[in-house]
C-alpha atoms as a printed R data frame, in Angstrom:
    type eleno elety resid chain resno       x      y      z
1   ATOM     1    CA   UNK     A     1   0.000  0.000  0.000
2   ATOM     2    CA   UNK     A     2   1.397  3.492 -0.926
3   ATOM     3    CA   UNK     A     3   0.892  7.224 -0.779
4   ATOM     4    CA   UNK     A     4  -0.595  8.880 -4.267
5   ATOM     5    CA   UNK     A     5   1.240 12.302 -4.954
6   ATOM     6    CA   UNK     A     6  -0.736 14.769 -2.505
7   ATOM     7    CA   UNK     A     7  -1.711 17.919 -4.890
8   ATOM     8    CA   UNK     A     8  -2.536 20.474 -1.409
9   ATOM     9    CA   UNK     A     9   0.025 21.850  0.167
10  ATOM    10    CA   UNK     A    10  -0.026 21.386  4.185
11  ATOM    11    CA   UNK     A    11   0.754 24.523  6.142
12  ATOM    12    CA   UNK     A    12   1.754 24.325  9.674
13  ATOM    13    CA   UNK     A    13   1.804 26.544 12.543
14  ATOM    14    CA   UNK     A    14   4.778 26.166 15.110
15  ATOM    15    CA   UNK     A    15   4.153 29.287 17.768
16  ATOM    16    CA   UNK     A    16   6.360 27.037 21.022
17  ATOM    17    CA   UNK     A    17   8.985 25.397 18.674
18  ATOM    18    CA   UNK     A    18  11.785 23.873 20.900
19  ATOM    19    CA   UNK     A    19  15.092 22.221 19.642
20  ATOM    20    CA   UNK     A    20  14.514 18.675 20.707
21  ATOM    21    CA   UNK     A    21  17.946 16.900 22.211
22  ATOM    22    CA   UNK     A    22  17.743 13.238 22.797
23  ATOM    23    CA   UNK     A    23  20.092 11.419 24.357
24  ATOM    24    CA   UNK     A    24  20.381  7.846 27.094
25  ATOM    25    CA   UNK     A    25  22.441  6.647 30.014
26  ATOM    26    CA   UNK     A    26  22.845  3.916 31.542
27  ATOM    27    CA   UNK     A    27  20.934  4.321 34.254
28  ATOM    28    CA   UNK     A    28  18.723  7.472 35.499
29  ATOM    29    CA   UNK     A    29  20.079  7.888 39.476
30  ATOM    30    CA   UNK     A    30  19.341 11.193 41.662
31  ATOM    31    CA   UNK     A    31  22.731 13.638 42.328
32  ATOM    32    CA   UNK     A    32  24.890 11.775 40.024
33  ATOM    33    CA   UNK     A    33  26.892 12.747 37.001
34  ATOM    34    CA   UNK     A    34  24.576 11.183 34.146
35  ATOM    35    CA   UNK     A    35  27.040 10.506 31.554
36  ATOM    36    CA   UNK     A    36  24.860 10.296 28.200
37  ATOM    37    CA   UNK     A    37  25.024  8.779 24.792
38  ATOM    38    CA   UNK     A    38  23.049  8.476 21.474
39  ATOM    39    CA   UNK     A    39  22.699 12.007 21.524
40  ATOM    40    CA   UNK     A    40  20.638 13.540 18.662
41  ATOM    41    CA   UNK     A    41  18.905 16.611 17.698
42  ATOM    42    CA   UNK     A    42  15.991 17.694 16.541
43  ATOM    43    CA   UNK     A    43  13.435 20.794 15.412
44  ATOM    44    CA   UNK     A    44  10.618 20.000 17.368
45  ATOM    45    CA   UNK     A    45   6.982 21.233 18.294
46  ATOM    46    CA   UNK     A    46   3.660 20.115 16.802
47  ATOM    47    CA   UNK     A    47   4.001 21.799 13.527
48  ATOM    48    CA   UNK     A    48   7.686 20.952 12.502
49  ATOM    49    CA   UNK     A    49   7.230 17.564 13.462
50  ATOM    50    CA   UNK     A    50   4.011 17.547 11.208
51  ATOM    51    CA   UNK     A    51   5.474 19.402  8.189
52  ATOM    52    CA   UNK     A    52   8.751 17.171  8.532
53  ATOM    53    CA   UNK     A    53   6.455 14.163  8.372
54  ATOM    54    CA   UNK     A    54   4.724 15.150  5.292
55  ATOM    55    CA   UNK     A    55   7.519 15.869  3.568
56  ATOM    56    CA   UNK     A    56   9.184 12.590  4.483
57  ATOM    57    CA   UNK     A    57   6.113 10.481  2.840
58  ATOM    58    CA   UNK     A    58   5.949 12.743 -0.144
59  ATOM    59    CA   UNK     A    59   3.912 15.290  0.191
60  ATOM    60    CA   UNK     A    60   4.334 19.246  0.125
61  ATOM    61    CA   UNK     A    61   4.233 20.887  3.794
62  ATOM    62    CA   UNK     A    62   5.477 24.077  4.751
63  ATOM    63    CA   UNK     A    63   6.172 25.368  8.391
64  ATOM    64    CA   UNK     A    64   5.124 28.498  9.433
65  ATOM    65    CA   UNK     A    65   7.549 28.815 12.625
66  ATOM    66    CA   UNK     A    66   8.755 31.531 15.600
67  ATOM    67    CA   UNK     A    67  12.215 31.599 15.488
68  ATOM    68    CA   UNK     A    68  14.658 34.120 18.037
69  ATOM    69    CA   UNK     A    69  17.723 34.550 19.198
70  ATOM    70    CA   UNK     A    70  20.713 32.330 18.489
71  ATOM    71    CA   UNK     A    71  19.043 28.785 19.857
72  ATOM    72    CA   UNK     A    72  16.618 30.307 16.793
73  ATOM    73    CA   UNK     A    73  19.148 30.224 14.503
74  ATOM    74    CA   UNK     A    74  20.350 27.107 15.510
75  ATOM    75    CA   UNK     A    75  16.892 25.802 15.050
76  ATOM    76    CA   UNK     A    76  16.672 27.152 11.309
77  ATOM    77    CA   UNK     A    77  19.972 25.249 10.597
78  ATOM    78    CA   UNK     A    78  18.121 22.115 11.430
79  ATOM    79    CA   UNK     A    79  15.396 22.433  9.694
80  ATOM    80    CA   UNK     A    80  17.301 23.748  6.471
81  ATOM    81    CA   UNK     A    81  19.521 20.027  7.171
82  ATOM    82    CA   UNK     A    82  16.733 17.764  7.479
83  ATOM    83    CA   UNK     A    83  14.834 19.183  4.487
84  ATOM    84    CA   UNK     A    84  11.918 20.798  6.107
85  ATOM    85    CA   UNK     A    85  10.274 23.844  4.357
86  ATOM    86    CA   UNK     A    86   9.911 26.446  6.762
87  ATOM    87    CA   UNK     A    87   8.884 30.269  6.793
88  ATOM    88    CA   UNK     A    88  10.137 31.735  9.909
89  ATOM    89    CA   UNK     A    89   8.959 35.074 11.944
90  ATOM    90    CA   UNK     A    90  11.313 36.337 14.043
91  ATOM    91    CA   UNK     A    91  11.207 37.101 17.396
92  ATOM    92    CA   UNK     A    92  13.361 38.801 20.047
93  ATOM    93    CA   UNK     A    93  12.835 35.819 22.622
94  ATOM    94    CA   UNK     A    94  14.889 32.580 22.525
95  ATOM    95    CA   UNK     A    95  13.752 29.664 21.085
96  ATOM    96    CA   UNK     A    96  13.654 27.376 23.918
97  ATOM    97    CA   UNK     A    97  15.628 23.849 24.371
98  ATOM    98    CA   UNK     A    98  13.822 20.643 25.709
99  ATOM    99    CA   UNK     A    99  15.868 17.291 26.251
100 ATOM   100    CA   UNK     A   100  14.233 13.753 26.966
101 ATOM   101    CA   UNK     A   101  16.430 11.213 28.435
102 ATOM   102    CA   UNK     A   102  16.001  7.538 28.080
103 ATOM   103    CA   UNK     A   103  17.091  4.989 31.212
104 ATOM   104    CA   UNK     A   104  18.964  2.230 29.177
105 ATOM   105    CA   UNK     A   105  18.609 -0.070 31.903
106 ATOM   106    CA   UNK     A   106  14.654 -0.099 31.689
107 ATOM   107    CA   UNK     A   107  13.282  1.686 28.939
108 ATOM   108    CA   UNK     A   108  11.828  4.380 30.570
109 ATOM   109    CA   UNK     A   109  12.021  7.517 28.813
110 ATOM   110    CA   UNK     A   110  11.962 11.101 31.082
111 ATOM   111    CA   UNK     A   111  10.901 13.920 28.908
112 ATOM   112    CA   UNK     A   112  11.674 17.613 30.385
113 ATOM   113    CA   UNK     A   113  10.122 20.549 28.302
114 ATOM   114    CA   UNK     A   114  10.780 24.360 28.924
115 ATOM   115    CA   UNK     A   115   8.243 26.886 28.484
116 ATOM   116    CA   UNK     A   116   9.152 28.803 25.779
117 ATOM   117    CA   UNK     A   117  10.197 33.189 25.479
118 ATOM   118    CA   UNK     A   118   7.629 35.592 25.822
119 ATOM   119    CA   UNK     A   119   5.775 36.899 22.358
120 ATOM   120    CA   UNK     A   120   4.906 40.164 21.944
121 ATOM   121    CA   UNK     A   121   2.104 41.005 20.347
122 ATOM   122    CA   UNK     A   122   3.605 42.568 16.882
123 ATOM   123    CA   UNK     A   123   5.384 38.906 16.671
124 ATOM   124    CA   UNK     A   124   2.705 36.748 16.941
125 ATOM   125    CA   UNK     A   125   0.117 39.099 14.847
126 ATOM   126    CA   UNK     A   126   2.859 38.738 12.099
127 ATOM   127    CA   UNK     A   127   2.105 34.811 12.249
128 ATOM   128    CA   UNK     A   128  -1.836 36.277 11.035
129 ATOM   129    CA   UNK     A   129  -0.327 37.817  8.334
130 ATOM   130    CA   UNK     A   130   1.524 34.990  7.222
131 ATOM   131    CA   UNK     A   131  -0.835 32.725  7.401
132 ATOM   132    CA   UNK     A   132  -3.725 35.506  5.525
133 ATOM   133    CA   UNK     A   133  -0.949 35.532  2.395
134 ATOM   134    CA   UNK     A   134  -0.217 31.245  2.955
135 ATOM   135    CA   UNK     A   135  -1.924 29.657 -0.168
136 ATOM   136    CA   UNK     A   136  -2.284 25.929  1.631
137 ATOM   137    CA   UNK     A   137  -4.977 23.309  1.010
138 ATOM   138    CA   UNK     A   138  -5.266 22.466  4.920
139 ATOM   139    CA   UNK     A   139  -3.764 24.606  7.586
140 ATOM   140    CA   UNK     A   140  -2.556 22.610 10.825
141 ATOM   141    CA   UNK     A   141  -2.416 24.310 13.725
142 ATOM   142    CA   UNK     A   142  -0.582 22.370 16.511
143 ATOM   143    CA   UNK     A   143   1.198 22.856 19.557
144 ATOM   144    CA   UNK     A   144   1.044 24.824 22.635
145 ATOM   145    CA   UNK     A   145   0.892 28.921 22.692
146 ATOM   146    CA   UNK     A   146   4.272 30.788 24.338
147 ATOM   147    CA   UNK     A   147   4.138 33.484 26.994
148 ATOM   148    CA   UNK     A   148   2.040 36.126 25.848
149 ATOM   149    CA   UNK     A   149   0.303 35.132 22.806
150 ATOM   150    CA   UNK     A   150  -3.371 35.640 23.708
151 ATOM   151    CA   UNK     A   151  -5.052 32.474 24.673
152 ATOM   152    CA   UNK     A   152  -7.582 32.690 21.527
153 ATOM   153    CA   UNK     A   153  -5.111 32.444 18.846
154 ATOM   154    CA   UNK     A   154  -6.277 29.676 17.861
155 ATOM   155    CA   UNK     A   155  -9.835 30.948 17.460
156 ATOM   156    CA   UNK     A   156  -8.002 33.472 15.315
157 ATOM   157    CA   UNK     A   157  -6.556 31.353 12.683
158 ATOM   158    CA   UNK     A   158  -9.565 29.194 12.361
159 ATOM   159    CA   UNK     A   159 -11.399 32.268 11.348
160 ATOM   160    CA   UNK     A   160  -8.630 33.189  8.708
161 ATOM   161    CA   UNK     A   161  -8.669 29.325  7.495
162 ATOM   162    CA   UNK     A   162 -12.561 30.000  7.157
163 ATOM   163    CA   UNK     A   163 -12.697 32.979  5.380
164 ATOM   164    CA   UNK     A   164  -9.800 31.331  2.759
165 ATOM   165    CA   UNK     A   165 -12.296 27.861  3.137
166 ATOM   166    CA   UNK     A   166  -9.023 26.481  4.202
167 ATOM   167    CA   UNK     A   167 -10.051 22.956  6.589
168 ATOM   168    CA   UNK     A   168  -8.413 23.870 10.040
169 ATOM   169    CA   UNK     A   169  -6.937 21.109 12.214
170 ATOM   170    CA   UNK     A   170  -6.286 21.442 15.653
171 ATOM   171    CA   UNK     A   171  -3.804 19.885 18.246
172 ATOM   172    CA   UNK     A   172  -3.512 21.770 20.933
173 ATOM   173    CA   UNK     A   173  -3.988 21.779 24.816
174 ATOM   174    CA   UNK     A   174  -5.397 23.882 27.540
175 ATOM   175    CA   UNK     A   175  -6.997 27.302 27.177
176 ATOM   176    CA   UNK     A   176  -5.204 27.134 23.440
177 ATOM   177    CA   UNK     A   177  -7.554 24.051 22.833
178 ATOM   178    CA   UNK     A   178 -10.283 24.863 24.191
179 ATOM   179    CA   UNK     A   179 -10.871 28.201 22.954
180 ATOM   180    CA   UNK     A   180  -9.713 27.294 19.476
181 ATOM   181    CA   UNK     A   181 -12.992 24.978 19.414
182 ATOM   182    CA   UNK     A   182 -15.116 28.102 19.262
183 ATOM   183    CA   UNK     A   183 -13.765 28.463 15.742
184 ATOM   184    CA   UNK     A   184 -14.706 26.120 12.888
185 ATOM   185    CA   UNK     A   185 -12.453 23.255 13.214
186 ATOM   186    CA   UNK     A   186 -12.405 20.192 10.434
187 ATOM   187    CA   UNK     A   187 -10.139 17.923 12.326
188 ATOM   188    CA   UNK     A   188  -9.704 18.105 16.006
189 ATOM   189    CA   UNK     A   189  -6.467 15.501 17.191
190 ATOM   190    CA   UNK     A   190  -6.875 14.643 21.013
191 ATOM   191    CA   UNK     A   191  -5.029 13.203 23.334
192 ATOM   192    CA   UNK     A   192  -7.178 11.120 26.440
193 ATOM   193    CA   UNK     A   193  -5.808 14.171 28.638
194 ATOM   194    CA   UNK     A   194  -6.941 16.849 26.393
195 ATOM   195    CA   UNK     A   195 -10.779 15.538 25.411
196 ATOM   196    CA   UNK     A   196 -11.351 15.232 29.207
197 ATOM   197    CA   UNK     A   197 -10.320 18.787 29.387
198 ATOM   198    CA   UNK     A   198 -12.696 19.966 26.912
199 ATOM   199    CA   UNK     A   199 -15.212 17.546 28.192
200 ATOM   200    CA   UNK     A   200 -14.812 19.066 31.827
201 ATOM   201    CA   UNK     A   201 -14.450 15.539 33.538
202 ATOM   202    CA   UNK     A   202 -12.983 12.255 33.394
203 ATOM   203    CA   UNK     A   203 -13.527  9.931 30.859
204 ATOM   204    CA   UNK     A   204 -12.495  6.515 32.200
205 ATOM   205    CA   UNK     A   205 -14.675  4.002 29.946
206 ATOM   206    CA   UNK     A   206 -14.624  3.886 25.952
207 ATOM   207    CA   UNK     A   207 -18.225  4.913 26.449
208 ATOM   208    CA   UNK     A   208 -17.397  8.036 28.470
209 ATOM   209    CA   UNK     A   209 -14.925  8.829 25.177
210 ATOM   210    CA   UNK     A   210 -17.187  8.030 22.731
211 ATOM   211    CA   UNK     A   211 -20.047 10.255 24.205
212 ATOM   212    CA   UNK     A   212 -17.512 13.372 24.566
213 ATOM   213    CA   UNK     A   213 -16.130 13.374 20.778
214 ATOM   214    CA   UNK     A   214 -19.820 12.337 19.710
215 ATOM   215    CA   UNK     A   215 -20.831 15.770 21.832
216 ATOM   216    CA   UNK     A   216 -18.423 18.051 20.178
217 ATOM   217    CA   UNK     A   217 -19.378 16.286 16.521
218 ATOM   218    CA   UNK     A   218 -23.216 16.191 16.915
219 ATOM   219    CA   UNK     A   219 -23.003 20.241 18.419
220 ATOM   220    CA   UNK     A   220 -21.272 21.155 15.421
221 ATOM   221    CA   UNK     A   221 -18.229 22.084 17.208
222 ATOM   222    CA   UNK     A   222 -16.078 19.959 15.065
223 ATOM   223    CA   UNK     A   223 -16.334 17.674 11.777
224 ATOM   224    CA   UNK     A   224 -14.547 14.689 13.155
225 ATOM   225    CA   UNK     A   225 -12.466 13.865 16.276
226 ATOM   226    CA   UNK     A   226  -9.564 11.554 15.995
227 ATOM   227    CA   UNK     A   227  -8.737 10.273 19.901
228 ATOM   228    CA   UNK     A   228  -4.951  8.921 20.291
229 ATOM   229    CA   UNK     A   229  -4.451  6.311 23.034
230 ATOM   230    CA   UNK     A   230  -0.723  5.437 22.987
231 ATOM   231    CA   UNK     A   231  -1.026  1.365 23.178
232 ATOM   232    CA   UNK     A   232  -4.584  1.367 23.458
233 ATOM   233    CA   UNK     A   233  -5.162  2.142 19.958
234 ATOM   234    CA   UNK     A   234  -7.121  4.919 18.659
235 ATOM   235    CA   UNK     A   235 -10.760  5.924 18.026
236 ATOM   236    CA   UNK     A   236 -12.349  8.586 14.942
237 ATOM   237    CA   UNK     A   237 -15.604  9.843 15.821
238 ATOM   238    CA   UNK     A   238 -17.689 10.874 12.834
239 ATOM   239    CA   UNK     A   239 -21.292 11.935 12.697
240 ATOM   240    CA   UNK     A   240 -22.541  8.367 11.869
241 ATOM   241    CA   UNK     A   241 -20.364  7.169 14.936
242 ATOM   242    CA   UNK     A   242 -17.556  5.992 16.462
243 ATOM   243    CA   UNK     A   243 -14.908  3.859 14.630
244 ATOM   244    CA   UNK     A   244 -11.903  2.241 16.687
245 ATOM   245    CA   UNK     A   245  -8.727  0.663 15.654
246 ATOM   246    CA   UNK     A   246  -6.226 -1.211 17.610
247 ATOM   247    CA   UNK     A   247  -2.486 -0.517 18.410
248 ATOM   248    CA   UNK     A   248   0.178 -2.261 16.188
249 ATOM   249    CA   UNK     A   249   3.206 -4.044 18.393
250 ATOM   250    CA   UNK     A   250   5.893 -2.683 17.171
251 ATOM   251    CA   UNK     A   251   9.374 -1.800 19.175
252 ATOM   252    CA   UNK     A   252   9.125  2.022 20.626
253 ATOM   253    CA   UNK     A   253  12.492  3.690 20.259
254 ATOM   254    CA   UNK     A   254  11.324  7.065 21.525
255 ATOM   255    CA   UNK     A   255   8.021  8.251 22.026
256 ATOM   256    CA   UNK     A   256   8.609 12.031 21.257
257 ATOM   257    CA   UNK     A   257   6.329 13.674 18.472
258 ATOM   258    CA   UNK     A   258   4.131 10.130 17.493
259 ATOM   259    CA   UNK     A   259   0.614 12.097 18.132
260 ATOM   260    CA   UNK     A   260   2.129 14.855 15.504
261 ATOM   261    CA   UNK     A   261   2.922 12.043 12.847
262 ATOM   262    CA   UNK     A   262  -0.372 10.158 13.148
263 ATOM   263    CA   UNK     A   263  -1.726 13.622 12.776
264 ATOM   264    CA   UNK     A   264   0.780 14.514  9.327
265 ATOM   265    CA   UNK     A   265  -0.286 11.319  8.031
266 ATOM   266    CA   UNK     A   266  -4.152 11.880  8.366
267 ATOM   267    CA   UNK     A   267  -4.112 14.627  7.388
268 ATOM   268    CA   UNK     A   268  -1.686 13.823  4.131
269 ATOM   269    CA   UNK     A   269  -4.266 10.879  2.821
270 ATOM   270    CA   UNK     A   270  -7.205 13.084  3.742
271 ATOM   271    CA   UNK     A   271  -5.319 15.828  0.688
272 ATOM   272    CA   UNK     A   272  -5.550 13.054 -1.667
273 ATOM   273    CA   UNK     A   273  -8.960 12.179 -1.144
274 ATOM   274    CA   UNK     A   274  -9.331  9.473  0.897
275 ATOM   275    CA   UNK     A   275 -11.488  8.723  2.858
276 ATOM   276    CA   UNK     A   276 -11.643 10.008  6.655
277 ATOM   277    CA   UNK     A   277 -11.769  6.143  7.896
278 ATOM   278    CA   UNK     A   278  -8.619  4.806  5.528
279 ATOM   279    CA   UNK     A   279  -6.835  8.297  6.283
280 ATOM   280    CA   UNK     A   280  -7.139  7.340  9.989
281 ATOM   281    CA   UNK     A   281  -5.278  3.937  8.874
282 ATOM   282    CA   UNK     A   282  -2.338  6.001  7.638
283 ATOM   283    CA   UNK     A   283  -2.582  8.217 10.689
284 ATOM   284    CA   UNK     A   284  -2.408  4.829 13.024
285 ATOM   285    CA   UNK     A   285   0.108  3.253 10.878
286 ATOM   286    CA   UNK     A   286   2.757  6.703 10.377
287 ATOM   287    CA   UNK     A   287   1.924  6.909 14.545
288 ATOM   288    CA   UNK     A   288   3.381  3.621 14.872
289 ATOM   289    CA   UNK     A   289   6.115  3.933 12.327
290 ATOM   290    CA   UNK     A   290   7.595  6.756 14.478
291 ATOM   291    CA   UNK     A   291   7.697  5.235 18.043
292 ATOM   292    CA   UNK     A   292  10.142  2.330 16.213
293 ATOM   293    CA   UNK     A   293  12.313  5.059 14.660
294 ATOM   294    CA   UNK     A   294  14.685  7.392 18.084
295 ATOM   295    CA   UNK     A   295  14.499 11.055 18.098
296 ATOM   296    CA   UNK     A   296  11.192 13.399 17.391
297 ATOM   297    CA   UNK     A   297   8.919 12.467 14.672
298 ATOM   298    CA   UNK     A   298  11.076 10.009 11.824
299 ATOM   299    CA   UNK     A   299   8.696  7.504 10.642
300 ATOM   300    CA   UNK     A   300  10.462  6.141  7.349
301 ATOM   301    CA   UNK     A   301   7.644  5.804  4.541
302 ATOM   302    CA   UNK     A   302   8.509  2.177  3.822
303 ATOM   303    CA   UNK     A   303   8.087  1.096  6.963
304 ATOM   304    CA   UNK     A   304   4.609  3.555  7.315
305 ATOM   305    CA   UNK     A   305   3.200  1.910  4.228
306 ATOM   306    CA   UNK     A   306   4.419 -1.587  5.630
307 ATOM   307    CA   UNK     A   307   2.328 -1.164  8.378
308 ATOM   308    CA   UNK     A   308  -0.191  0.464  6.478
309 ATOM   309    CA   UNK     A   309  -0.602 -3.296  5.130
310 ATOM   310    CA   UNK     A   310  -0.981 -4.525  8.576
311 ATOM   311    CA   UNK     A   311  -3.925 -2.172 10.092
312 ATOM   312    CA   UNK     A   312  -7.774 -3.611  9.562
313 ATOM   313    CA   UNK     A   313 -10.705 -1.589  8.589
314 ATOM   314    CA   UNK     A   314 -11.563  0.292 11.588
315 ATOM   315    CA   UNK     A   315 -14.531 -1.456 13.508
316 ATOM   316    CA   UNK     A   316 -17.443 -0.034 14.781
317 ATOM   317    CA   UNK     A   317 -17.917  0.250 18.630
């Protein structure tokens, strides 16, 4: 099974991008010297990762990104290495530095993620403009908001992506997520964490998820909902329902920026027309292409269309 050319370019929005380092040591231990190997780095936040992703299995993305100071510059140099089409707007902030750490001796992988600079207002209304003059098929916006950009950005941008009838996919968390729904969104991508925030309570039970994405669908808030559950597989809620599909075992190598490639890869087979139930295939199957692949966000298309092969129709609840 393979990707068709995708005609629509994919334009991304990156306001908290963070320059991803990876390394692991032996063993994780409190007040010692944690001498590290394997170290690797990478452009991260939710719209490089998806952009990179896109352009990896063939399609055309580019990355509307925040960029400042010199860990900005560093972060440009990156993305110009691996490939990644990016428009930046500069900022007078730095662009922060996360690191996630894996224990060698168990697996477990300790992620620790900065906060980001401070964005002044004539910064992040420059993003508007960019994305008002961005001639993209679909317009992801993913990733959380900095210091100072207003919490209703994302409300913003979904009413520039509706004015251009752009479809407007969301990824987000918090305030950011929540009032972004107020906007017209095509695609909202959830975490288990982040539809129990918008649903205002827990949401133990595949029920209890089912009736909060079916909420958000059937009020009009949303056109679809795809929910992400790590090894518990992964649900799409259209209006006719709910659709589920099972994790594939595969090896995880790292963890870091598999929500954003499920996302890049829905999203990429939903540009070439297929439908929303096969394009969540592609979004399980480039998920679980990147947790076998270390650092932020590399699922290799051979093995994404491998495992393409290996994901069933998704099954109703």
């Amino acid at each position: 099974m393979a990707f068709l050319s995708c005609p629509s370019l994919i334009g991304t929005i990156t306001m908290n991008p963070t320059i991803d380092v990876a390394a692991q040591t032996q063993s994780v231990r409190p007040t010692h010297k944690l001498r590290t190997f394997g170290e690797r780095e990478d452009p991260g936040g939710g719209g490089l990762n998806v952009a990179r992703v896109v352009r990896e299995l063939g399609g055309r993305a580019l990355a509307l990104v925040l960029s400042g100071g010199a860990t900005g510059r560093h972060l440009e140099e990156l993305l110009a290495e691996d490939g990644t089409p990016f428009q930046p707007v500069r900022i007078a902030g730095r662009t922060r530095i996360s690191h996630s750490v894996t224990d060698a001796s168990n697996g477990h992988e300790y992620r620790f993620v900065a906060e980001g600079p401070t964005v002044g207002e004539a910064e992040w209304r420059a993003v508007l403009d960019a994305i008002e003059a961005l001639d993209a098929g679909w317009l992801i916006a993913s990733g959380s908001l900095p210091p100072g950009v207003p919490a209703d950005f994302y409300h913003r941008v979904a009413a520039v992506a509706e004015r251009r009838n752009t479809p407007f996919v969301l990824d987000s968390s918090g305030p950011a997520l929540t009032m972004g729904l107020a906007g017209r969104v095509h695609l909202l991508k959830s975490s288990l964490t982040e539809l129990e925030m918008v649903a205002g309570r827990a949401l133990p039970t595949r029920d209890d998820q089912e009736r909060a994405a079916s909420d958000l669908v059937s009020a009009g808030r949303v056109a679809m909902v795809a929910l992400t559950l790590g090894e518990h597989g992964a649900m799409l809620m259209l209006p006719e329902g709910p659709f589920w599909l099972p994790a594939l075992n595969v090896v995880v190598n790292g963890t870091a920026g598999a929500g954003d490639s499920f996302l890049a890869g829905m999203v990429m087979a939903l540009g070439e027309g297929r439908s929303p139930m096969d394009a969540f295939a592609w979004g399980v199957a480039t998920g679980a292409a990147a947790v076998t692949a270390p650092g932020t966000a590399h699922p290799d298309r051979g093995t994404v269309e491998r495992l393409r092969g290996l994901v069933r129709g998704p099954a109703r609840a």
